[in-house]
C-alpha positions in Angstrom: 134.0 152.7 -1.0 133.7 150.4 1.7 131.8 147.2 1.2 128.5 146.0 4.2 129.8 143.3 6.3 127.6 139.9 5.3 124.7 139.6 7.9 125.1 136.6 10.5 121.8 134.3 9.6 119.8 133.2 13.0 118.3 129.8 13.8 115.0 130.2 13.2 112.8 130.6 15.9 111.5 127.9 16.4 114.6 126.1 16.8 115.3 127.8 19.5 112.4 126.8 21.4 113.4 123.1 20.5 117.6 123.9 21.8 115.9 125.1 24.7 113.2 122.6 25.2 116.1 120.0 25.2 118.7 122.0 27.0 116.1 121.9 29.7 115.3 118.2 29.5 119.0 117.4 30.3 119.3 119.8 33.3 116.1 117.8 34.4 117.7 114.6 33.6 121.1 115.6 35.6 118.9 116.4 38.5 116.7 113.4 38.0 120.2 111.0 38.4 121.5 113.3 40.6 118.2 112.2 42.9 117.9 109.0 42.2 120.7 106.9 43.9 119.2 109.3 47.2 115.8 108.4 46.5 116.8 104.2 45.6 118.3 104.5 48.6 115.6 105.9 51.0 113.3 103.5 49.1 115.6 100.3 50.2 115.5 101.0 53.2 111.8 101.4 53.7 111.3 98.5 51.6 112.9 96.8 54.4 111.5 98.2 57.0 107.9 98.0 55.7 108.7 93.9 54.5 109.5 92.8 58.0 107.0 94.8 59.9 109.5 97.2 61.7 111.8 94.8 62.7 114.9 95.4 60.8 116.7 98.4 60.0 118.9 98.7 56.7 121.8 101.2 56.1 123.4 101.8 53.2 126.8 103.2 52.9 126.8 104.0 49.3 124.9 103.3 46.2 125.4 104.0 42.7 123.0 103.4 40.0 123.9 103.3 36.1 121.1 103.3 33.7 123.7 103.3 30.4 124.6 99.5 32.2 121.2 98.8 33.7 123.5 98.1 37.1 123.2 99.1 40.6 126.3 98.6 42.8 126.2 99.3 46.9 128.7 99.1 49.7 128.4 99.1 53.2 125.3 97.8 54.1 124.4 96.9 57.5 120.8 95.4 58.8 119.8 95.9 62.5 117.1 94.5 64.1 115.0 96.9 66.2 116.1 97.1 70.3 112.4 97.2 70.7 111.6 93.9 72.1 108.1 94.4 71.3 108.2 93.7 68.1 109.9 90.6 69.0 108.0 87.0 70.1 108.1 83.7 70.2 106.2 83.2 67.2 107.9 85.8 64.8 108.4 83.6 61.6 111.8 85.9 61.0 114.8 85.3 62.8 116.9 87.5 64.6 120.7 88.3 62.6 123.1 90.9 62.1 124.6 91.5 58.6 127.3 93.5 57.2 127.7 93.5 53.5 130.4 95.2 52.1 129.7 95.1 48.2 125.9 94.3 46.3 126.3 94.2 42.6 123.3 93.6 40.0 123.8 94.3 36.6 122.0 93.8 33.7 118.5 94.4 34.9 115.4 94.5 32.7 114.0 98.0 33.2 111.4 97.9 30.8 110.2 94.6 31.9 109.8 95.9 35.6 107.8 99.2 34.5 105.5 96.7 32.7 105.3 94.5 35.6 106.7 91.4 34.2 109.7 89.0 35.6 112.3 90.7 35.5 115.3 89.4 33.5 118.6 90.3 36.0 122.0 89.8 34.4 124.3 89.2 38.0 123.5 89.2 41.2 126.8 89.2 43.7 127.7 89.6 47.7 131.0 90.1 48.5 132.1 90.3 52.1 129.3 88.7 53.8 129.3 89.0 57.5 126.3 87.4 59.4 125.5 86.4 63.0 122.7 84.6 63.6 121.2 85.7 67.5 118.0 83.5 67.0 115.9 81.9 65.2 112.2 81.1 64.5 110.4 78.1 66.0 109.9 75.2 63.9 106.5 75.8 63.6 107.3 79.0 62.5 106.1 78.8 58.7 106.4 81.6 55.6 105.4 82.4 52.7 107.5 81.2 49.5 110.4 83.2 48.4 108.9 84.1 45.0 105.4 85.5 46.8 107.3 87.9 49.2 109.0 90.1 46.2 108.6 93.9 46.9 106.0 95.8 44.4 104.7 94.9 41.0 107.1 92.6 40.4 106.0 89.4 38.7 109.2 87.8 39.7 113.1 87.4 38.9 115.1 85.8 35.9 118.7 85.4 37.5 121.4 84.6 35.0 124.2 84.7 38.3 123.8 84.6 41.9 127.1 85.0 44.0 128.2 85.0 47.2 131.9 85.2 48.1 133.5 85.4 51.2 130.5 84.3 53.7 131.3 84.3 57.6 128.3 83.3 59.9 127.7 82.6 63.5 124.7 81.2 65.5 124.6 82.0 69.1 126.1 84.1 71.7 128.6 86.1 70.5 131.6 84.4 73.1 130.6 81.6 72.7 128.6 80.6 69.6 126.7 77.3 69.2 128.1 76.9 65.0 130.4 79.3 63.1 131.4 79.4 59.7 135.1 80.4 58.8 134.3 81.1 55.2 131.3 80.0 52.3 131.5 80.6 48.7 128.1 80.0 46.7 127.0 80.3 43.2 123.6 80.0 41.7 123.0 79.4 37.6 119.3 80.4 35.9 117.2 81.1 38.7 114.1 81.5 38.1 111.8 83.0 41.4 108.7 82.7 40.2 106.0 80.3 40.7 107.0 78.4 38.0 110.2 78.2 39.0 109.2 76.9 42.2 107.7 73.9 41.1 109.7 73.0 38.0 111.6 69.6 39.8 114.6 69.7 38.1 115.2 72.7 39.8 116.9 73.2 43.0 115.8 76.5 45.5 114.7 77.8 42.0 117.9 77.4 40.6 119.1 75.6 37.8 122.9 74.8 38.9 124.8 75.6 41.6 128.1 75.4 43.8 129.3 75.8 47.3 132.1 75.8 49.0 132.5 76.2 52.8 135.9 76.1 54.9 136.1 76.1 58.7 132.8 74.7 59.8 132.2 74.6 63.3 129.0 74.0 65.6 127.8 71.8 68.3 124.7 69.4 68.5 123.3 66.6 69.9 126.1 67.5 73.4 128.6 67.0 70.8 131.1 69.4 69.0 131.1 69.1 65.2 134.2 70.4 62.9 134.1 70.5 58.9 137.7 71.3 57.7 136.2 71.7 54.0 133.3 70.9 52.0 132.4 71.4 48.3 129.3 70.8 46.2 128.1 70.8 42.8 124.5 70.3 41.3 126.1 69.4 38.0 128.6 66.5 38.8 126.6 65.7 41.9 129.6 65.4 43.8 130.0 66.3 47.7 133.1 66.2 48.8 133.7 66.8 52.8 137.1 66.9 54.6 138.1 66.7 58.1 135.5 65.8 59.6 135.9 65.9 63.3 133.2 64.7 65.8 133.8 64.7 69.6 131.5 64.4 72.4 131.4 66.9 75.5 130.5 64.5 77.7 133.3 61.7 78.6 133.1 58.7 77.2 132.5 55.3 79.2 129.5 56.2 80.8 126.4 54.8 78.7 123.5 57.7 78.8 120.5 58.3 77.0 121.9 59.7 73.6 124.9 57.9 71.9 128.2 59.4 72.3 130.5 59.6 69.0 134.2 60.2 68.8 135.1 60.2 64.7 137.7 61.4 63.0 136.9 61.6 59.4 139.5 62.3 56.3 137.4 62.6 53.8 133.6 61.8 52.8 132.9 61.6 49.5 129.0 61.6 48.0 128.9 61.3 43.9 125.4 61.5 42.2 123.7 63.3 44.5 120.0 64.6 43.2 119.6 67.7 45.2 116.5 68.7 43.4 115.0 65.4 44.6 115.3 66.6 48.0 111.9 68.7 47.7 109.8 65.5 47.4 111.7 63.8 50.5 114.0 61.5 48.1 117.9 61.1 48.1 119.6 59.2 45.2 123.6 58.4 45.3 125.5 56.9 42.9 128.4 56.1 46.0 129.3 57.0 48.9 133.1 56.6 49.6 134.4 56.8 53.6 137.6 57.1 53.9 139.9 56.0 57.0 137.3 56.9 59.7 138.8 56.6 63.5 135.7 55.9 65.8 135.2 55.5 69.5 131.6 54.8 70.0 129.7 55.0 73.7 125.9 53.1 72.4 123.1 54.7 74.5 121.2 53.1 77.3 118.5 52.0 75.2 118.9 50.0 72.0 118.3 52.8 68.9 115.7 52.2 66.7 115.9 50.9 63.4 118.1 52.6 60.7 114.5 53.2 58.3 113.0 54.7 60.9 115.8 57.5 62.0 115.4 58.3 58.2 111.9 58.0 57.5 111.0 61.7 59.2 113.3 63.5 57.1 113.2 61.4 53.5 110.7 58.6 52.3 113.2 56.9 50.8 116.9 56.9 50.6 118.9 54.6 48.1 122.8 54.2 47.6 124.0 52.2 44.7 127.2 52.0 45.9 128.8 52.1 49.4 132.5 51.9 49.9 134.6 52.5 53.4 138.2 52.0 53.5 141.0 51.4 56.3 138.6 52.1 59.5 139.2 51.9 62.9 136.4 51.3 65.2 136.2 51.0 69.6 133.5 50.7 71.5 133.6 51.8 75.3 130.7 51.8 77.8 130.1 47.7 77.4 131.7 44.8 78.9 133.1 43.2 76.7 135.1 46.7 75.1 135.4 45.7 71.2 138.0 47.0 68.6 137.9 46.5 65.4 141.2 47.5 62.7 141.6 47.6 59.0 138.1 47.9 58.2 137.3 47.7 54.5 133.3 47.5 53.3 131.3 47.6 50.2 127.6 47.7 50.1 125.9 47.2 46.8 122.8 48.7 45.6 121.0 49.9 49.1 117.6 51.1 49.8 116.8 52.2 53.3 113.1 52.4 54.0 110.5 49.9 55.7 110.4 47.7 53.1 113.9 47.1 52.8 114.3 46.4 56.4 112.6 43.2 56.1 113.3 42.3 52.6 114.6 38.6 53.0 116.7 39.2 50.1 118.6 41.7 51.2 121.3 42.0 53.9 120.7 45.0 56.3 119.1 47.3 53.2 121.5 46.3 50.7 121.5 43.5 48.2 125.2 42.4 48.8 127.8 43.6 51.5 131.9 42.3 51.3 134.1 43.2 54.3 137.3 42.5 56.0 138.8 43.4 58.9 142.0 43.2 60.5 142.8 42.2 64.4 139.9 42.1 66.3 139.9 42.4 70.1 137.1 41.9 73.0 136.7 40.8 75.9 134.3 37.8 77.0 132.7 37.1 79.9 134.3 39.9 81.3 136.6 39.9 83.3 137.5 36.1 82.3 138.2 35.7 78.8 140.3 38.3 76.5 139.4 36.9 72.8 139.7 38.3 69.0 140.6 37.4 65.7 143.2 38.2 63.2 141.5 38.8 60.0 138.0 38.7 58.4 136.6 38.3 55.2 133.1 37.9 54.3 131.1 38.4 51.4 127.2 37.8 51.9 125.7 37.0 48.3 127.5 33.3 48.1 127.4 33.7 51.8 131.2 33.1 53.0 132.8 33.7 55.9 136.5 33.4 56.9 138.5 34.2 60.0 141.7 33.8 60.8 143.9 33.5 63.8 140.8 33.1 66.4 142.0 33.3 69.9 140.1 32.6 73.5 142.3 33.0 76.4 141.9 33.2 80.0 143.1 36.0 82.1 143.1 33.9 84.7 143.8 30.4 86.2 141.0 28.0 86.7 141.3 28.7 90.5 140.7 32.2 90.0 137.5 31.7 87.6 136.3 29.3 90.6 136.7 31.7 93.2 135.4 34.5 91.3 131.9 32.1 90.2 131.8 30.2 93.6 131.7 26.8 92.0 133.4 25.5 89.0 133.9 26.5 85.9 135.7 25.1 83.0 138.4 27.7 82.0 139.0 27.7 77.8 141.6 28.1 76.0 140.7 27.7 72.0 143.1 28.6 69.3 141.4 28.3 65.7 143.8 29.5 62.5 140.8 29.3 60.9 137.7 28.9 60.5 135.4 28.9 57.0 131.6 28.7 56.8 130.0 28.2 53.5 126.8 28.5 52.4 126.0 31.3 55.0 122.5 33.1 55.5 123.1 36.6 56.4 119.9 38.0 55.6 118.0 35.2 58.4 121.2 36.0 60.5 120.2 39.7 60.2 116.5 39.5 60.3 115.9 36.9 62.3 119.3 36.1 64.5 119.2 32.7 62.4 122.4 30.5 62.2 121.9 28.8 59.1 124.8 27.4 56.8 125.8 24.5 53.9 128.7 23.7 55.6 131.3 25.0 58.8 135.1 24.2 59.0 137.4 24.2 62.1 140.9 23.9 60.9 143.6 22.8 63.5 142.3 24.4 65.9 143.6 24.0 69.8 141.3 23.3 73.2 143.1 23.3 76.7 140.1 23.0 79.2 141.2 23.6 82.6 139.5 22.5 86.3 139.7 23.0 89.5 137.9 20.0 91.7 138.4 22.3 95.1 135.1 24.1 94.7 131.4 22.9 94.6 129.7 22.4 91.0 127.6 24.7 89.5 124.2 24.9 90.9 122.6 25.5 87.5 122.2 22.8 84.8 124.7 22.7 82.6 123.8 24.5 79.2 126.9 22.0 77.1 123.9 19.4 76.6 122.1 18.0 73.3 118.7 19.1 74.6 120.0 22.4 75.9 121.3 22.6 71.9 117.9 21.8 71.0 115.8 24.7 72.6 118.6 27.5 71.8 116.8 30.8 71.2 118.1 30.7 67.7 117.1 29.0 65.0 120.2 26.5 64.0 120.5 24.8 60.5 124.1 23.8 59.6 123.9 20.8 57.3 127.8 20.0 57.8 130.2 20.7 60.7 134.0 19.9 59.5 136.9 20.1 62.1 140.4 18.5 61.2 143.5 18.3 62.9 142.3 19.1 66.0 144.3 18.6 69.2 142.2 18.9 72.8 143.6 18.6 75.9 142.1 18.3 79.5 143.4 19.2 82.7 142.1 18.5 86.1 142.9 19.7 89.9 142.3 17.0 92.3 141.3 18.2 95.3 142.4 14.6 96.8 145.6 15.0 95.6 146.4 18.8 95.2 147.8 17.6 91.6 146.0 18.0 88.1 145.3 15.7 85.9 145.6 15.9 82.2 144.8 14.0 79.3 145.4 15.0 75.8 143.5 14.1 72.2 145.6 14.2 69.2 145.4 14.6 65.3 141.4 14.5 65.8 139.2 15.2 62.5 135.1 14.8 62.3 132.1 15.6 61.0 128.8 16.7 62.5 126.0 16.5 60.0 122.2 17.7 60.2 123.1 20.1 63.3 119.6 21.5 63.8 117.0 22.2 65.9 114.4 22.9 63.0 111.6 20.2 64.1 111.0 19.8 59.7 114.8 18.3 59.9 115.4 16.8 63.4 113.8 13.4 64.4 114.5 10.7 65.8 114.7 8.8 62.6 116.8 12.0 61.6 119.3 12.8 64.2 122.4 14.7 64.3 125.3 12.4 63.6 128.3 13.1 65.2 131.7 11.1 64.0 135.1 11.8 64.9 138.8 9.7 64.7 141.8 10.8 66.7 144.7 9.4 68.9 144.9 9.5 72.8 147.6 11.1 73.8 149.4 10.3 70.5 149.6 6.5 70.9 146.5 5.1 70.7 143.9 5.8 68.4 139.9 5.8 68.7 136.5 6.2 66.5 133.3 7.4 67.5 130.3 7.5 66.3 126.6 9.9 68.1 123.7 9.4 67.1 121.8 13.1 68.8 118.1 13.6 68.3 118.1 17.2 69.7 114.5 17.9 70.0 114.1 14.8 71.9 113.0 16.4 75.5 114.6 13.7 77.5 118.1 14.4 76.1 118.4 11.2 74.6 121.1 9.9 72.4 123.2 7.0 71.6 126.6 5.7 69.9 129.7 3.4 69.8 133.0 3.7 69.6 136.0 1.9 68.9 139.9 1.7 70.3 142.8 0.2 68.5 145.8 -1.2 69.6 147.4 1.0 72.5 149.2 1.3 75.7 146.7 1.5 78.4 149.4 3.5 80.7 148.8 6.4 78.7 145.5 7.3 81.2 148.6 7.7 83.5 148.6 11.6 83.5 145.3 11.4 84.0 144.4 8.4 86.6 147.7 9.0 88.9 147.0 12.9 90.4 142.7 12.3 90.3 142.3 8.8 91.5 146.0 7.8 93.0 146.0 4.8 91.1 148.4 4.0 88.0 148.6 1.7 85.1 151.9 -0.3 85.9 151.3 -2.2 82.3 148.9 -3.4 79.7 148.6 -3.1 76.1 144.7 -3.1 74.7 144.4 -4.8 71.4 141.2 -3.4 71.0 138.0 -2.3 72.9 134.4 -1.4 71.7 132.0 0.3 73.2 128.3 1.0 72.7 126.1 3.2 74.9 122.4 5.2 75.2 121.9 8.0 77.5 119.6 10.6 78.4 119.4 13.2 81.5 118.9 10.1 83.9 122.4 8.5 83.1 124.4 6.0 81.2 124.0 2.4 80.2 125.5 0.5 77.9 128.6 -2.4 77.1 132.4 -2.4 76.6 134.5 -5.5 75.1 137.8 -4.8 76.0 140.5 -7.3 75.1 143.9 -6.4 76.3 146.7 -8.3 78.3 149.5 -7.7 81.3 147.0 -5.6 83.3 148.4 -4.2 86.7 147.5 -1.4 88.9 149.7 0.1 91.1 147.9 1.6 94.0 149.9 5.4 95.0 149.6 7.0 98.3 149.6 11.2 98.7 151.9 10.9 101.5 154.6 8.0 100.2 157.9 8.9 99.1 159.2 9.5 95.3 157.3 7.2 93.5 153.7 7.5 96.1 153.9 4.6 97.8 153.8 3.3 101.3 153.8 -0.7 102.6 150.2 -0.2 102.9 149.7 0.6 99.2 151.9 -1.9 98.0 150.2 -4.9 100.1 146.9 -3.1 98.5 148.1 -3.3 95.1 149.1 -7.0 95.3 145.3 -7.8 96.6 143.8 -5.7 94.4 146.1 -7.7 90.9 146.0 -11.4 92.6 141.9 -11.3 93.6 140.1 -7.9 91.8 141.8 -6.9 88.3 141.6 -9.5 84.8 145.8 -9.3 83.9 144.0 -9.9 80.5 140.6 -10.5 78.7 140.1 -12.7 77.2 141.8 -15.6 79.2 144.9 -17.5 77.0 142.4 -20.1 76.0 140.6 -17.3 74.0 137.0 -17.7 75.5 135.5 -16.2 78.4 135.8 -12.5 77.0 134.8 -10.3 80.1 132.0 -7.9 79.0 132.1 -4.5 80.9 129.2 -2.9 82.1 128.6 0.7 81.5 126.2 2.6 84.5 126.5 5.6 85.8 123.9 8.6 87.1 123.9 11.9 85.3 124.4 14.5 86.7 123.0 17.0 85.1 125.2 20.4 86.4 127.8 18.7 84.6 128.0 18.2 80.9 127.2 15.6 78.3 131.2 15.4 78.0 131.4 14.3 81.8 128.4 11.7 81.1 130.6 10.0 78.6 133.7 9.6 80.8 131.5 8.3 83.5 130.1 5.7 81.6 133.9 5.2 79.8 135.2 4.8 83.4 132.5 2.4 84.7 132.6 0.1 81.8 136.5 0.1 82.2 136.3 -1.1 85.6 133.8 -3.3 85.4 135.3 -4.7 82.5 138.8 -5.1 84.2 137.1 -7.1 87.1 135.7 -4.0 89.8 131.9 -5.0 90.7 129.4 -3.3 88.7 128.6 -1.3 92.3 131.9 -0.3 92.7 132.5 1.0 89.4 129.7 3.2 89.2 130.2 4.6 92.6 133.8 5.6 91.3 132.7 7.0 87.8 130.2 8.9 89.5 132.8 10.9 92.2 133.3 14.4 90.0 
């Protein structure tokens, strides 16, 4: 007997409605993900579209949406603006780009927070492939609303853990010939917040906690110059912004002073440390340092002086403070002036700087900082162009105890005293001046940079060299001569040196007679002196309170002399007085000097001493000398004689001029009857106070040696 098979036992009803019910909630769920990267998609683009008024069209090659992940991802997207130029005007507040994107990744998005329309918290946020040209932007007075108010539907605002952009390549301009460009740009942003909130929170930066950049291969042109970054990096967190190859170059030649500056700079590096970007909102900029490194510039100024440094700055920041400024083995040339300086080997360090109005004028700082050090290498210019080539060979200064020292000072002539006549029409000393070095103590910068102010403790010439060279074939100078002490006295400048120091100078003087066609020289040896209370501050200088000039040297080696000024230099009359003293000396060493310009040469006498004491002031010279020497002759010397210049007519004149004019020797054997010379002599006043003193020198000589007080003064006064 066969057994009934066991009866298969159905779901219950019910349950099959419920199998159903959510087989048919998953087909609807398929469809509904199958739709929605299509529909995401559509919506994007009208987003877009609808955001910037028809302007811009969006295409998006792909996009794929994953709920599990809460991530979008899309490829291949293109923005367009519109060819209608209708919807295109000057006063559009959106500029005008193209952009190719090949990868948009957000992850991580808060879905429940944007149905409820709350900020939305966003994982990642990151562009890859980043292609954007620039064809124009808005004008300047173009304004928008803020980022955070201009976020599509109900959206409260972002929460952005990441924002990332890799591979950036941008363009501004035509597309031949674009006005910047930018090789590559790497940005990340940390925590950013775009919201209101986040908008006005200050330690953020463009709503952003932290972020980084990095650009390569920057390029653009401004200003008619071409501007080159080789790289650049930056970091909120260390503050640090590093730039390399820097490369600045003008399109216009340089030379030719116009109305905008011209700048030729090639820059290593440029290094920025504690940099406060966030600060930047409220038009402030902090640095801890900012480090220059080897900068080569050529440097065309404008036509027009600049203005000041605080007010280039003050439209873009209120105030801008550095505690530390550093720049290290620079070059600098500047072309388009006369005198064509360059500067080598710069070093600098600024301490503590604070550029605004206030610090412009603050007399305890030194051009906006409170201390400045620097030194410099060879130094070359020219002065009085074309006349004098001059420089230096080193530099060292450091303005908080105020010292400044250069070495190896040169003045040269690039040309002979002839050639600086002819070129002036009249004549002109022509300098040379050697210094090894010279060391001022006690120096104001801050008057010297506020106010143009020389003041000083103390100045030192050490060894330094003079050869002054003249030529008497040309007419004098029909202007006063400036080499005066009341010229000194009315300088544009305000002068306060409490102590000039020279030592171990050596001078020498040479002079083309045009009677002879032969120059004169004379030299001053092993000379050292001091100039005290140099000054033209009417509080200081007085009569009662002069300048006091002393000095101590040898003539020509051999003979030695002391002087002594006395120079009121506020006194309007130019009037001064002082004494000086000769020792025991040849008197043939005026040979070089006496024998080309006058044709008249010491045969012999020795001075055992000779004293003088003089006053003048811009109408001449007065004053005595006691000169006691012994075995005076003169030998009188013909241009046209033979060897030695003389002719039968000079030598009969020299015997008349020893046996009934010239004192063989003051005073007589007997001791008494010490001939008293008599200094007088006109000033004239194209010539300078140094040709006053020889004048008066000469006439109390001659008059002293037996010449007629008449006759002496005529011949001090030929020049």
């Amino acid at each position: 007997m066969l057994e009934e098979p066991p009866r298969v036992q159905r779901p219950p009803k019910w349950l099959r409605w419920v199998g159903g019910i959510l087989v048919g909630l998953a087909v609807l769920v398929v469809a509904a993900l199958l739709l929605l990267d299509p529909w995401l998609c559509r919506t994007l683009e009208k987003q877009v579209a609808t955001q910037t008024q028809g302007r811009y069209r969006l295409q998006i090659g792909e996009l794929r949406t994953s709920l599990w992940h809460r991530s979008v991802r899309l490829r291949n997207l293109r923005l367009r603006p519109v060819k209608d130029e209708r919807r295109w005007s000057d006063t559009t507040a959106l500029p005008r780009l193209l952009a190719n994107v090949s990868q948009l990744r957000v992850s991580g998005v808060g879905l429940w927070a944007a149905l409820r329309g709350q900020v939305v918290p966003v994982d990642t946020v990151l562009l890859t492939g980043v292609q954007l040209r620039v064809l124009h932007l808005p004008p300047s007075s173009a304004t928008a609303r803020p980022l955070h108010q201009r976020l599509p539907g109900r959206l409260a605002g972002l929460a952005l853990g990441y924002v990332g952009v890799q591979k950036l390549q941008a363009a501004y301009g035509p597309a031949r010939r674009p006005q910047a460009s930018l090789r590559r740009a790497d940005f990340a942003l940390q925590d950013v917040l775009l919201t209101a909130a986040g908008a006005a929170d200050t330690q953020r930066v463009g709503y952003a906690k932290a972020g980084q950049l990095q650009v390569a291969g920057v390029a653009g042109r401004a200003a008619q110059h071409a501007v080159a970054l080789g790289r650049g990096q930056f970091s909120t967190t260390t503050g640090r912004l590093t730039l390399d190859s820097v490369r600045i170059r003008p399109l216009r030649p340089q030379g030719l002073r116009e109305k905008l500056p011209k700048v030729d700079l090639r820059l290593p590096q440029l290094l920025l440390t504690g940099l406060r970007a966030n600060e930047l909102a409220r038009r402030q900029l902090r640095l801890d340092s900012v480090l220059v490194e080897a900068p080569q510039l050529t440097f065309t100024p404008p036509q027009q002086p600049p203005p000041a440094l605080y007010k280039l700055v003050a439209p873009y920041l209120r105030r801008l403070t550095l505690a530390h400024v550093r720049l290290t083995r620079g070059n600098v040339r500047v072309a388009g002036v006369n005198s064509r300086p360059t500067v080598r080997g710069i070093s600098l360090t600024g301490t503590r700087l604070r550029i605004d109005q206030a610090a412009a004028f603050d007399p305890t700082r030194v051009f906006y900082a409170e201390a400045w050090q620097a030194h410099t290498g060879a130094v070359t210019a020219r002065v009085s162009a074309p006349v004098y080539r001059g420089g230096y060979d080193a530099l060292d200064l450091d303005t908080r105890p105020g010292t400044l020292n250069v070495r190896g000072l040169l003045l040269v002539p690039t040309m002979s005293a002839t050639g600086v006549n002819r070129l002036k029409g009249h004549q002109a000393p022509n300098l040379t001046l050697r210094l090894p070095q010279l060391r001022v103590v006690g120096l104001d910068f801050a008057a010297l940079d506020l106010h143009g102010s020389l003041l000083a403790q103390q100045v030192t010439l050490s060894r330094p060299m003079v050869l002054i060279d003249g030529d008497g074939n040309f007419p004098l100078n029909p202007k006063p001569s400036i080499v005066t002490p009341e010229r000194l006295g009315r300088l544009p400048l305000r002068l306060n040196v409490r102590l000039l120091t020279i030592t171990q100078a050596t001078v020498r003087t040479s002079y083309l007679s045009p009677a002879s066609g032969r120059a004169g020289t004379l030299t001053f040896n092993r000379l050292n002196g001091t100039l005290r209370n140099l000054t033209n501050d009417p509080r200081l200088m007085s009569a009662a309170h002069p300048a006091v000039a002393r000095a101590s040297g040898y003539v020509a080696n051999r003979w030695r002399a002391d002087l002594q000024i006395w120079l009121p230099l506020l006194d309007p009359n130019g009037a001064h007085w002082g004494r000086a003293t000769f020792g025991t000396g040849p008197i043939t060493v005026l040979n070089s000097m006496t024998e080309p310009s006058r044709n008249v040469r010491f045969a012999s006498g020795n001075v055992q001493q000779a004293t003088i004491q003089f006053r003048a002031d811009r109408q001449g010279i007065t004053g005595t000398m006691r000169a006691r020497y012994s075995d005076l002759k003169l030998t009188l010397l013909s241009k046209k004689g033979g060897a030695d210049h003389k002719t039968i007519f000079t030598k009969i004149g020299s015997s008349l001029l020893n046996g009934l004019v010239v004192r063989d020797e003051n005073p007589r054997r007997d001791g008494r009857d010490l001939k008293v010379g008599q200094m007088d002599s006109r000033r004239e006043l194209r010539v300078s106070v140094f040709s006053l003193w020889r004048q008066g020198l000469v006439s109390g000589l001659l008059n002293s040696i037996g010449a007629p007080k008449k006759l002496a003064r005529k011949i001090s006064e030929q020049q």
